[in-house]
N, C-alpha and C positions, 0 to 999 in steps of 0.2 A: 487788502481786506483787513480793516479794521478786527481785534476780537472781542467778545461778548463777556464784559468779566462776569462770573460768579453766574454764567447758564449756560453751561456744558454741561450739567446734571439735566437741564429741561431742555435737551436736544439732544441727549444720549437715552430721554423717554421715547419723545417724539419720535427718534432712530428708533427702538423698541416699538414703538405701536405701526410702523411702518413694517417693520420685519412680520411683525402679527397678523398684518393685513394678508400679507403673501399666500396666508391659509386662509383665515374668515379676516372679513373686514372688521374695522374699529373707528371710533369717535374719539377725537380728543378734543377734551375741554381745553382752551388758552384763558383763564381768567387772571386779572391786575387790574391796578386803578391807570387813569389817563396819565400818560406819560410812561408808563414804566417799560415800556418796549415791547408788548407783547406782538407788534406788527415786527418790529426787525428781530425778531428770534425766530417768528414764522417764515421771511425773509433770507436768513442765513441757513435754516432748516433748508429751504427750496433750494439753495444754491448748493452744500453739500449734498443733496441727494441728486440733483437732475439728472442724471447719467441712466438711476434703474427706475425711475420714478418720473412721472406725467401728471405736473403741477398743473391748475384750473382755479385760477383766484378770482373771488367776487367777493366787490364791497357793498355795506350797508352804507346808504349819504346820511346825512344832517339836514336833508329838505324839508320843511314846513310841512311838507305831505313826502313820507316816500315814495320813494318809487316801487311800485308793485312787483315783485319779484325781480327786483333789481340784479343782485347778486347772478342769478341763473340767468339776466341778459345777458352779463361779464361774463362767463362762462363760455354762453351759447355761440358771443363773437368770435373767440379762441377757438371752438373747436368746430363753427362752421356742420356743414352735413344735416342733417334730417333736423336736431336742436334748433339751431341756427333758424333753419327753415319753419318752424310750429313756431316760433317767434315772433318772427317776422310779420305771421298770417296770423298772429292770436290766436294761434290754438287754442283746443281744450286744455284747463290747468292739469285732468289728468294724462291730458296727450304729454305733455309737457314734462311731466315726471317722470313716466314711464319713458320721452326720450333719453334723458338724463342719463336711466337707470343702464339705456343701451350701450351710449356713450361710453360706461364704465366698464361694462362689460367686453367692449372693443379693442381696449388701449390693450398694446404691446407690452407696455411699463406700466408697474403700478399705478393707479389714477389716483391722486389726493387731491382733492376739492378742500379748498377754505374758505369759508364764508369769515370776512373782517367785519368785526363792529356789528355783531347781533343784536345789542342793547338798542339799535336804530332800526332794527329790520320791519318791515312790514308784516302784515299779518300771513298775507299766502309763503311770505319767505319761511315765517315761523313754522307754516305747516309742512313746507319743501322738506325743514332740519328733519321735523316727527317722519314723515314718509322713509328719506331716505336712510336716517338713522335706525326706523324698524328694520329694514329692511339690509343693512349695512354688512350682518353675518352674513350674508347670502351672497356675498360680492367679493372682491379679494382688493376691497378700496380702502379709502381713509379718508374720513371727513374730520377736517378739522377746524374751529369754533371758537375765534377770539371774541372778547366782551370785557365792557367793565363791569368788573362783579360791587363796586362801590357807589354808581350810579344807578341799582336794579332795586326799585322798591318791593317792598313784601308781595305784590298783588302786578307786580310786570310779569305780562306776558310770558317771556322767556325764562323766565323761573318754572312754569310750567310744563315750557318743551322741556327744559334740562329733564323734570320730573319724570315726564314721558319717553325717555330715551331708554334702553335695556341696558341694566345695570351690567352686565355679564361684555357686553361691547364697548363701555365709556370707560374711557381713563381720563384725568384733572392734571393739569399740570397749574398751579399758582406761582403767578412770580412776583417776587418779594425786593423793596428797596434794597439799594446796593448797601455794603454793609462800612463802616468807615474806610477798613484798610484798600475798597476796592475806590472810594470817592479819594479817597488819598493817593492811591496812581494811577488817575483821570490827572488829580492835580497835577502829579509831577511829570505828566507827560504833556499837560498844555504849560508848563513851568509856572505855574500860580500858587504862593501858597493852599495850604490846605486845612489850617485851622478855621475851623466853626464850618466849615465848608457843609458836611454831614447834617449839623442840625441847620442849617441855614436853608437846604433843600427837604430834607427828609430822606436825602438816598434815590429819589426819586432819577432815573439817568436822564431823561428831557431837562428837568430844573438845572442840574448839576452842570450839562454840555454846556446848558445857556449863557451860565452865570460864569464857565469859564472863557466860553466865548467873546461874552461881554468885553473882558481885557483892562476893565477901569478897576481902580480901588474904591470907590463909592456902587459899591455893589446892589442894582435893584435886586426889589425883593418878591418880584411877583414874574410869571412868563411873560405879562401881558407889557408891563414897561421893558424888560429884555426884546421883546420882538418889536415895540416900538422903537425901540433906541437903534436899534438896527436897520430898520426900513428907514428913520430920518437920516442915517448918515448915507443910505444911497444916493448917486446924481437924479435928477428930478425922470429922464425917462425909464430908469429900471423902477423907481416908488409907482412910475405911470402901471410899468407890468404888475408890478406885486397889488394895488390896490384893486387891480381889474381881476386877477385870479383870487382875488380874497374874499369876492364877493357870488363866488362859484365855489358852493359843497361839495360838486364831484371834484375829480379833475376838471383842469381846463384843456380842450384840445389846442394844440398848435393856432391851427386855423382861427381859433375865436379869439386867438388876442390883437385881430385885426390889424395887422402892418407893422406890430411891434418891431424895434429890431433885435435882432440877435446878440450883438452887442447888450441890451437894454436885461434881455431874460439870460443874459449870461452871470451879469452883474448880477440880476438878483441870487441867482444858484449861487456865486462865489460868497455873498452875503450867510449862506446860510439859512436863509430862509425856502426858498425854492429847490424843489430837486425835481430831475425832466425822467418820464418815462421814453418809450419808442416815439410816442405823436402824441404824447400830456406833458403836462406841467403841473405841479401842484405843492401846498406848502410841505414842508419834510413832515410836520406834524398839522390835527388840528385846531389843538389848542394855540397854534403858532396862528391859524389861518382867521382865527377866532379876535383873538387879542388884535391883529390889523382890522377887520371888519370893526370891529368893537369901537376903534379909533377914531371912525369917518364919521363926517356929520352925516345927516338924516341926507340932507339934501345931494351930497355927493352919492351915497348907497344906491338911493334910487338913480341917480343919472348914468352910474356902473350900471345899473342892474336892466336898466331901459337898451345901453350899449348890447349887453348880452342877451338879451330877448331878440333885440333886430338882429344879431346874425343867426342866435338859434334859429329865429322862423325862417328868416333866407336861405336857411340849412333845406329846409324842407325834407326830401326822401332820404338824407341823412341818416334817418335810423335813428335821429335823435327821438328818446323817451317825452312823453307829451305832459307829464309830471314835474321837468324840469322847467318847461315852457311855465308850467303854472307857479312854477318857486319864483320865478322872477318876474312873472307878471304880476303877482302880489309885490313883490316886494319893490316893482319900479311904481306900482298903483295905480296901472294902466287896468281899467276897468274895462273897455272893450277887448284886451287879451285874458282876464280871467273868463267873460263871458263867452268867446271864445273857445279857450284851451279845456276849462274846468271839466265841463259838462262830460267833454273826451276822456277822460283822466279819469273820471269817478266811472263810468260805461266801463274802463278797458280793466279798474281793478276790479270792481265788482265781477267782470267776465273772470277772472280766477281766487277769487273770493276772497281778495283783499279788502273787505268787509268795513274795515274802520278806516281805512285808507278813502275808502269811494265816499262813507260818511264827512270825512274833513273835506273832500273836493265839494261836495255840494254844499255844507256852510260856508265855504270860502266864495261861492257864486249867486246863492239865493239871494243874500241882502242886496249884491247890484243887480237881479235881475229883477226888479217890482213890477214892471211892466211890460217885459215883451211877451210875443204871443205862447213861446212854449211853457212858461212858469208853470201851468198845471204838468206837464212831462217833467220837470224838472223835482218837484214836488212829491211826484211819485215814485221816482225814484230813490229820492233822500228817502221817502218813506219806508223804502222796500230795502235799503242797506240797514237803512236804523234798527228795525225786525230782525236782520240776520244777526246785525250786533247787540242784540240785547237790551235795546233801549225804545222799549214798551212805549212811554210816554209821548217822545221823540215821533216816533213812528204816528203813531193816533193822530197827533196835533197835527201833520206832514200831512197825512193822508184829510183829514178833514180840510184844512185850506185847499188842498187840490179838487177834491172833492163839489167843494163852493164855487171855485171857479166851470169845473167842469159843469156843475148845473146854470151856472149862469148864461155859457153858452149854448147851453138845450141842447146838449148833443147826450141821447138818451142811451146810447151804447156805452160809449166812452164811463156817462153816469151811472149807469146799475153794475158795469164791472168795479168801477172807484168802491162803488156801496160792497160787491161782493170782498172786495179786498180789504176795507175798512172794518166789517165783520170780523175778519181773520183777527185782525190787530186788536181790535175791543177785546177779542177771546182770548188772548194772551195778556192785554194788558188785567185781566179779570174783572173784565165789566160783563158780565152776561148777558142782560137786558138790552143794551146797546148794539152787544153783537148779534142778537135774534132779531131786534128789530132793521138794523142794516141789512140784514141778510133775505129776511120778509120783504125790506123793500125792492132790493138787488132782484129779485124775481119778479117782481111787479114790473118795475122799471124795465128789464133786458123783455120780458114778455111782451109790453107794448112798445118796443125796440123791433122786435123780430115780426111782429105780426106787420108795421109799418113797412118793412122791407119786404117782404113779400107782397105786398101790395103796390111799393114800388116796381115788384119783378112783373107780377100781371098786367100791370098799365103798360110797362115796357113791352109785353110779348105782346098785347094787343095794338099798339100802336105799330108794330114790324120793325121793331128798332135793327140797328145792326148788330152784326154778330158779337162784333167788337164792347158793345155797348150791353148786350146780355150776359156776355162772359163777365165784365168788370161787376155787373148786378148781380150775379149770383152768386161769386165769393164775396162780393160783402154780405150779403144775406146771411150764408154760408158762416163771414166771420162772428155775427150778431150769434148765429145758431150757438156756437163754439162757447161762446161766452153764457149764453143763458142754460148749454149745458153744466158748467161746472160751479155756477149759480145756483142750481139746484145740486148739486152734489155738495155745495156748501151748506146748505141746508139740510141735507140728509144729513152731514157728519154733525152738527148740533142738535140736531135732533138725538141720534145716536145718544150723542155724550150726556143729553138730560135723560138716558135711557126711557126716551117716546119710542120706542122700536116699532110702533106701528108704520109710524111717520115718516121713520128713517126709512123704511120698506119701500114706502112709495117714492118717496123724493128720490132715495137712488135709483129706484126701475128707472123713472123719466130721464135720467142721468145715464144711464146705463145705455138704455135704446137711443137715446139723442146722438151720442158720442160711437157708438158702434156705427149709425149711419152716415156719418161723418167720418170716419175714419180716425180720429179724435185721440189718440193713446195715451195722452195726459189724465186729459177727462175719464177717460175709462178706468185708467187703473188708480183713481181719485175715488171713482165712483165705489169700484170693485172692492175697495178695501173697506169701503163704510156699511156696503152690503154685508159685504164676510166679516165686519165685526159686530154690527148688529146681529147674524143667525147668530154667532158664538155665544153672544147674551142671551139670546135666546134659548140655549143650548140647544142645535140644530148644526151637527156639527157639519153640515155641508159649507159652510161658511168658511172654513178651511183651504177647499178646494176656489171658492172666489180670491183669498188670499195668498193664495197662490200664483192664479191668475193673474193678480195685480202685481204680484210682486214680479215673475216674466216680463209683463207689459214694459215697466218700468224698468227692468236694467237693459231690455233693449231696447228704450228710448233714449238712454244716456240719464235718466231720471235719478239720479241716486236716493236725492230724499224722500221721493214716493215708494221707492224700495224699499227705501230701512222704515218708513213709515207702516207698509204693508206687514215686514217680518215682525218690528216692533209691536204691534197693534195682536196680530197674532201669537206671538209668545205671551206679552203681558196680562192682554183678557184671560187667555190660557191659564196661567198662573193663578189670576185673579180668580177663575172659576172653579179653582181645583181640577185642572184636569192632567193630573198627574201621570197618564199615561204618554203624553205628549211635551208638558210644561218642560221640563229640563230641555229636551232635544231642541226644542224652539229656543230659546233662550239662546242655549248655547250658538245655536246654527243664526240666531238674530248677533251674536253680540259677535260672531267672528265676522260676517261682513261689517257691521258698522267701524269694526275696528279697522278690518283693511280699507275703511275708506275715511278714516279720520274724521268720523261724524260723534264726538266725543258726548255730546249734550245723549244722545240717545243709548251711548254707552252706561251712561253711567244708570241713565234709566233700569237697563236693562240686568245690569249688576243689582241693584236695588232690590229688583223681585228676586233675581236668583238668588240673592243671598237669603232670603226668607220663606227658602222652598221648606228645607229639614226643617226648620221649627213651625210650619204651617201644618205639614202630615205628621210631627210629633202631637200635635195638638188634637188635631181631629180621629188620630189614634186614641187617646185619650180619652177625649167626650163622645163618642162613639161606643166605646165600651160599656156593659153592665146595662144598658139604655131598650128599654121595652121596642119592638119594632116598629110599634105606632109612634109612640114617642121619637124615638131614631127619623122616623119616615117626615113627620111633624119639623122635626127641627130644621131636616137636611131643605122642605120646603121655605122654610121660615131664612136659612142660613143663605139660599140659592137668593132667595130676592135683595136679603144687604149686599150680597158682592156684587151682583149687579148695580145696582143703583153707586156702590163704592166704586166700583168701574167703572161707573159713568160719570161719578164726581171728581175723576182724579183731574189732580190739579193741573193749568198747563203746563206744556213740556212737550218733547220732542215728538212720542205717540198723541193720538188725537182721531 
């Protein structure tokens, strides 16, 4: 075993935040720039600790798309049981977590999880780090979190989890270029001189091994001619292995180098380029993996990358990730495997809310799907990721072409819920107008929807259809019903919002009664919450106990966002209305679920009012005093209709 010069201080932390764990658990940050070793100091950590401690490594790829909580697949394969199992069946993302969370609680030996290469991670991985790092004191673990902190723009993601983690549990370890005297016996132990060596790399230890690796006096000056000069002097069957694993971001398994021989991936490992796990292979580094890639013509890349696509698919129940399937079907430019694989891939992250992940699957599929029959589903979905991510415009323009299509086939269901959902989006992207009249029509359209299928049901009970044939007719009726319920519940809540509270009254009754008879619990607590915040405008304060209502419905639906929507809606009107009796405790009681459930847009909402509770009843202390009763009585009416109407103007955002 090789040693680590000059990080025995950042493994004698590492040892320190492991001992720390034994009581409350801790985070530790790994950050350096590429190359600097911060995977083999995590590596040499594992190895001096295994004895009292129970390692659980997962990497972030370099896939085109990644892979939707990648890292917690790596994990889940390792430790097998109940994980393992929500995986495999696509669990719920918070089934998933809260497996995790068991896992840790299970092991005999310390459990330290390291998530490698966060600066790649996906969006649900990002949200894994925030979950289980809130929660990290409460465990007697250690999560540990390498990244290049060099390659992290001001507005990446993961600058934001860092931000999000508790300061009182995170400890930073940086690790820093080797410093001359240590690049000076590197040199004298590969017997190289050692002048200029230092500034020639930067210290960096990847450059440094390379360059002494090399073994010429005409020393390259980049990794990328180093790792080429090395893969040309292999014999032609180990270049065969190295070019085929270079063109694979994860590891490559055993199995997918397809008959290589052992001899051939021996060679390369003795080169220095490849090192083998238990049943992988892959480069030692991936700037190594990169610089071969980097090499190949265009036309070789894709005929590797076509190679590895036909065994992954032959793989079949393999367990291989269906995101992997889509890296290289893009990249061999096999159009009927992206249309294929994509569509899956964006479905399965969107299922745990890998949100920009599910957004790049569908641009990577739309443009070759122009013409087949489901491009309106496809459409719809791009649309309805691009909303969760933020991207208003995105969304509109999505939902309108699906939209077009779905009117053209005159399927008038399908059309007035398109209209109902296109509403949404106009109202977020700040069109008003757009989205009252999508919304006006959306009730039009599902109303001569539902009245058509009910007309289809009577023809059928009069003509003595079969049973068979009544059952299938009356849940689709049934499903039209569902839809033109929450049609109008879309309508009640903008209504609300232009504080029409008369309007809103009726839309959600019909919404209310629709969805109760139905059985309906989406619809309801959608509806229930537009009621109970219309009374609040009102001031009628039984609209409280509707918001409440909804907000029940909804967490034992699994509903999260209609949850936090119900508590939010509640607290903020609250607030807005001055009802000081109540505002704080709402608030508070609104902003501690949304936090344990990392719905941060609503958070911050909710901080917003609360922070403007004290200076809102310093104020009205204030003007209130010295104030004739009529005048007082006068204003407070005068004062009651702005906050409403301000309440109903507020801008979009996560309440509504």
């Amino acid at each position: 075993m090789t040693d680590l010069l000059e990080r025995d201080p950042l493994l004698d932390e590492l040892a320190g935040a492991l001992d720390a764990a034994a009581t409350a658990g801790r985070v530790m940050l790994v950050a350096g720039e590429a190359g600097i070793g911060k995977s083999a100091l995590v590596r040499r950590f594992s190895e001096w600790h295994a004895t009292r401690a129970r390692f659980l490594f997962g990497a972030c790829d370099p896939l085109l798309t990644p892979r939707a909580l990648g890292p917690l697949h790596d994990v889940g394969r390792r430790t097998g049981g109940a994980l393992a199992g929500l995986l495999a069946a696509g669990g719920p993302r918070e089934q998933l977590f809260a497996a995790l969370l068991d896992e840790l609680e299970r092991s005999d030996r310390t459990p330290v999880v390291v998530v490698e290469d966060a600066h790649w991670a996906d969006e649900a991985t990002l949200d894994l780090l925030v979950f289980l790092g809130r929660r990290i004191a409460q465990t007697k673990a250690l999560l540990v979190v390498t990244y290049r902190d060099d390659e992290l723009p001001i507005d990446h993601p993961l600058r934001t989890v860092v931000g999000l983690l508790p300061a009182q549990a995170v400890r930073r370890v940086h690790l820093e270029p080797l410093s001359e005297g240590a690049v000076a016996e590197l040199a004298r132990r590969a017997g190289r001189p050692a002048a200029g060596l230092r500034a020639l790399t930067g210290g960096n230890p990847l450059l440094v091994t390379e360059v002494l690796a090399a073994g010429t006096a005409g020393v390259p000056l980049t990794v990328r001619d180093l790792a080429v000069a090395r893969f040309a002097a292999l014999p032609p069957d180990a270049r065969d292995v190295v070019r085929l694993v270079a063109v694979v971001p994860t590891t490559a398994e055993l199995w997918l180098l397809d008959g290589a021989s052992p001899a051939a991936v021996e060679a390369a490992m003795a080169a220095g380029l490849l090192v083998a796990g238990e049943d992988t292979v892959g480069f030692r580094h991936e700037l190594l993996r990169r610089a071969v890639e980097d090499s190949l013509s265009a036309m070789a890349r894709r005929d590797l990358n076509r190679r590895i696509l036909r065994v992954l698919a032959g793989a079949g129940g393999s367990g291989i990730d269906v995101a992997r399937l889509v890296h290289h079907a893009r990249e061999a430019g096999d159009t009927a495997a992206v249309l294929r694989y994509a569509p899956e891939a964006a479905r399965q992250a969107a299922a745990v809310a890998a949100h920009r992940e599910a957004v790049e699957h569908y641009r990577a599929v739309l443009p070759l799907a122009g013409g087949i029959p489901d491009r309106a589903e496809l459409l719809e979905g791009y649309s309805a990721e691009c909303y969760l991510s933020g991207l208003s415009a995105e969304a509109v323009a999505a939902g309108r072409e699906a939209l077009a299509l779905r009117e053209a086939a005159g399927d008038l269901e399908q059309l007035g819920d398109g209209l109902r959902r296109l509403s949404r989006l106009y109202w977020w992207d700040g069109n008003r107008p757009e989205a009252e009249a999508a919304a006006a029509r959306a009730v039009t359209v599902l109303q001569s929807a539902q009245a058509n299928e009910s007309a289809t049901a009577n023809e059928s009970a009069t003509a003595n259809e079969s049973t068979a044939n009544e059952s299938a007719t009356a849940k689709q009726s049934a499903t039209a019903e569902r839809k033109l319920a929450m049609a109008y519940s879309n309508q009640a809540q903008l209504d609300m919002l232009a504080n029409r509270l008369e309007a809103a009254t009726a839309w959600a009754g019909r919404a209310i009664d629709l969805a109760r008879r139905l059985d309906d619990r989406e619809t309801l607590s959608h509806a229930l919450t537009n009621i109970g915040s219309t009374k609040i405008l009102r001031g009628d304060s039984g609209g409280r106990a509707d918001l409440d209502e909804a907000f029940d419905l909804a967490v034992a639906a699994g509903l999260e966002d209609d949850a936090a929507r119900a508590l939010c809606n509640l607290a903020t009107i609250g607030a807005e209305m001055r009802d000081h009796r109540h505002a704080r405790g709402d608030l508070d009681r609104a902003l501690v679920f949304v936090q344990a459930h990392e719905l941060a847009g609503y958070a911050q909402h909710i901080l917003g009012h609360r922070a403007r509770i004290p200076a809102r009843r310093g104020r009205l202390a204030r003007c209130g005093a010295r104030r004739p009763r009529r005048a007082r009585r006068t204003r407070r009416r005068r004062c009651q209709v702005r906050r409403r109407a301000r309440a109903a103007r507020a801008a979009p955002g996560p309440p509504g």
